[in-house]
VOVEX-765578 format. One record per residue: residue in three letters; x, y, z of N, C-alpha, C, O, CB in turn. Coordinates in steps of 0.02 Angstrom, whole numbers, plus 50000, padded with zeros to 5 digits. Glycine has a CB too. Layout:
BEGIN
alaXYZXYZXYZXYZXYZ/...
This chain:
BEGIN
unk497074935151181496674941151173496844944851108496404947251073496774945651233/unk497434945251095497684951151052497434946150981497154949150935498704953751062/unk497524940150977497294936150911496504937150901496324939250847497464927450918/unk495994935650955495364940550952495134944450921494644944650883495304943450982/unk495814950350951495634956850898495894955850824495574958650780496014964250926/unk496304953050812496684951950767496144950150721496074953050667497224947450781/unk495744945450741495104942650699494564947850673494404948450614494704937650747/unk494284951750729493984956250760494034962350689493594965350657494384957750840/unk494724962350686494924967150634494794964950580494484968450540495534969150631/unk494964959550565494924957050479494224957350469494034960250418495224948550456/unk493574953450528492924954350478492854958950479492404959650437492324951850482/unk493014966350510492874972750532492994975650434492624977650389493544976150611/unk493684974350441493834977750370493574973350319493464976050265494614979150355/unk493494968550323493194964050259492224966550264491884964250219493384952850280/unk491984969450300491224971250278491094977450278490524979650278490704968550318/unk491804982150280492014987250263492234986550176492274991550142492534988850316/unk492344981550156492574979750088491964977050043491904978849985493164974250094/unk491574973150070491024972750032490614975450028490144974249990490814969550032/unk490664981250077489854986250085490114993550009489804997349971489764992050215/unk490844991750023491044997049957491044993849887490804995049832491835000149964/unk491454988749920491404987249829491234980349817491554976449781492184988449783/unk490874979449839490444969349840490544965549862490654967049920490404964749799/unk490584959749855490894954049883491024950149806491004944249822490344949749946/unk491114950449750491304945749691491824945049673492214946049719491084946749640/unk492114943349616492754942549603493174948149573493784949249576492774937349566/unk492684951349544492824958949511492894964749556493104970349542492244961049465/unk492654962249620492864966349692493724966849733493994971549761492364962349750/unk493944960549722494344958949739494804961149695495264964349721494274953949755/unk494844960049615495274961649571495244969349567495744972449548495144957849509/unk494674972849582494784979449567495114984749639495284990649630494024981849537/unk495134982349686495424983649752496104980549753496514982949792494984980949811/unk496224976749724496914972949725497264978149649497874978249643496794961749709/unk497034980249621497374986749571497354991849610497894994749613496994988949499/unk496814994949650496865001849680497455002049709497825006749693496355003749729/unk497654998149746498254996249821498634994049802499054992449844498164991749880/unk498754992749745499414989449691499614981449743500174979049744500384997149686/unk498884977749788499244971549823499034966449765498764967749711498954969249910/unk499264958749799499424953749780498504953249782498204955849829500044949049823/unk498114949349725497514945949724497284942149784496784943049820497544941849675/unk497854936849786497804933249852497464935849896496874934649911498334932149881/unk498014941449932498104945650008497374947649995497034947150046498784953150020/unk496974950449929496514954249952495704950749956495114952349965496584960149909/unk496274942949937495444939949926495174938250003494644939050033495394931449870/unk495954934850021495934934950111495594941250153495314940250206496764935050140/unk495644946550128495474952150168494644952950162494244954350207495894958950142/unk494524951650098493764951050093493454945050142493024945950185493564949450013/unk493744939350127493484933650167493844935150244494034929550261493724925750128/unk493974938650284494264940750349494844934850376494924933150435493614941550405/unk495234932450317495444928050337496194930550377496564927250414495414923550283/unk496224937150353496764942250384496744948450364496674949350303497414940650373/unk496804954050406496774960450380497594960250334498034956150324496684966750452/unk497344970850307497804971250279498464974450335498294975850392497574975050219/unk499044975150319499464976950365499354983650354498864985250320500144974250363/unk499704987750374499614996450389499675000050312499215003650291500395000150449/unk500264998650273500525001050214499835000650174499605005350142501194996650184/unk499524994350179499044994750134498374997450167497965000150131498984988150102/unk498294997050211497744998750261497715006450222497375008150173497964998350358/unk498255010850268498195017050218498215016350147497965021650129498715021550228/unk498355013050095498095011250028497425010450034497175013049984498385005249997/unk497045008350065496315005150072495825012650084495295014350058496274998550151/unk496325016650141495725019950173495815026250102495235027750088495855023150278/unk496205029450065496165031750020495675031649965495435036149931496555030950011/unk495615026749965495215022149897494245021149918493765020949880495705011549892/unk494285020450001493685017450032493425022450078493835023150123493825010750068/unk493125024650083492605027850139492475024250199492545025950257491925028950112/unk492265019150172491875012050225492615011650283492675013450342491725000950160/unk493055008650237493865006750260494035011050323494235009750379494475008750195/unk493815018550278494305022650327493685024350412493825026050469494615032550269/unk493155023050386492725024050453493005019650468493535020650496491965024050463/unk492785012350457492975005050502493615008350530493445009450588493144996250451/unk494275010750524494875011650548494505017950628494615018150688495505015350471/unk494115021350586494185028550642493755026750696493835029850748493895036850609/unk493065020150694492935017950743493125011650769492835009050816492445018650743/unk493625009050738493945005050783494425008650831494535004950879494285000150748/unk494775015050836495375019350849494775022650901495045024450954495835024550774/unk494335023350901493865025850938493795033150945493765036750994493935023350994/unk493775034450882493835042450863493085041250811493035039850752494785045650811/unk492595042550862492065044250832491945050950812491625052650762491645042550864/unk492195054350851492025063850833492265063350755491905066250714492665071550891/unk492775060350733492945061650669492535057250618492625057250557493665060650662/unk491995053250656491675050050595491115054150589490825054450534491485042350600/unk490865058250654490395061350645490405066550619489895068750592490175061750683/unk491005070050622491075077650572491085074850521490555076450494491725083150573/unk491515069450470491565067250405490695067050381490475070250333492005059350405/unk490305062950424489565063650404489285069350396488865071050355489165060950444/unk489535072150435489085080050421489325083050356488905085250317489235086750487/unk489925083550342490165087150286489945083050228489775085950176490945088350287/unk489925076750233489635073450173488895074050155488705073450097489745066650179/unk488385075750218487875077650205487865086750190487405089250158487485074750261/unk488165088850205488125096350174488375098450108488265103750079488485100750215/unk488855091250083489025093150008488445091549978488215094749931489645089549972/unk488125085250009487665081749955486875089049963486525090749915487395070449992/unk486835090950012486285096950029486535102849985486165107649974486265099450117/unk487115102449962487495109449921487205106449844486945111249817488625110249930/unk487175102149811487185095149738486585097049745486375099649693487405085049740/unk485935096649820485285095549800485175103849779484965105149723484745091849863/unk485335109049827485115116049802485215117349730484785118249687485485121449837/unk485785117449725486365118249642485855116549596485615120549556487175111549626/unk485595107949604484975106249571484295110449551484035112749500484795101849608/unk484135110149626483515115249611483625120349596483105122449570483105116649654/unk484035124449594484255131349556484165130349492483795133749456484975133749563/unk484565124449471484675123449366483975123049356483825125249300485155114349322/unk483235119849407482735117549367482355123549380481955124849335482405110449383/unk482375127449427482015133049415482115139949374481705144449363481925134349467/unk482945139249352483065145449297482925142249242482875145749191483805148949291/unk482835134149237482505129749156481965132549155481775134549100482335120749148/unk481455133849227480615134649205480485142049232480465143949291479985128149249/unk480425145349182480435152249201479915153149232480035156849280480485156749152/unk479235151149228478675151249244478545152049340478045154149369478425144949206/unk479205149449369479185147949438479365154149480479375153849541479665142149453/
């Protein structure tokens, strides 16, 4: 059972890894600098051939958005993926106003 999950986890975090930063080779090399790991370890992690262990996991979820949801709904702490969404949609609703403010003091006419 526990090897299951074990699996379970790696494609979990590996399409957590390509939905952020691709699936190419320049994916792997540039995630394997963020986390200061071995190329190898991270090419495995992309291909789910093994997750990362914890040390880097938290290296990962720092760096990844995707990472750190995949972690908070596997842990089954959805409330915290769902507040993270909301605040990410209220910054991006804060970027769109900010916007329309700059274009309507550009056109005086409005």
């Amino acid at each position: 059972m526990e090897r299951r999950g074990s699996k379970r986890f790696a494609e979990q975090i590996s399409q957590a890894l390509r939905a952020e930063f691709g699936g190419n080779p320049s994916s792997v090399k540039t995630v394997a600098r963020l986390v200061n790991a071995n190329e190898r370890a991270v090419k495995n992690w992309f291909d789910a051939v093994n997750g990362p262990n914890g040390e880097f996991l938290i290296r990962l979820c720092r760096h990844s958005d995707q990472v750190l949801e995949t972690v908070l709904l596997l842990s089954g702490r959805t409330e915290l993926v769902k507040i993270r969404n909301i605040l990410c949609a209220k910054e991006k609703l804060r970027q769109i106003l900010a916007l329309l403010e700059e274009i309507e003091s550009a056109n005086p006419d409005s």
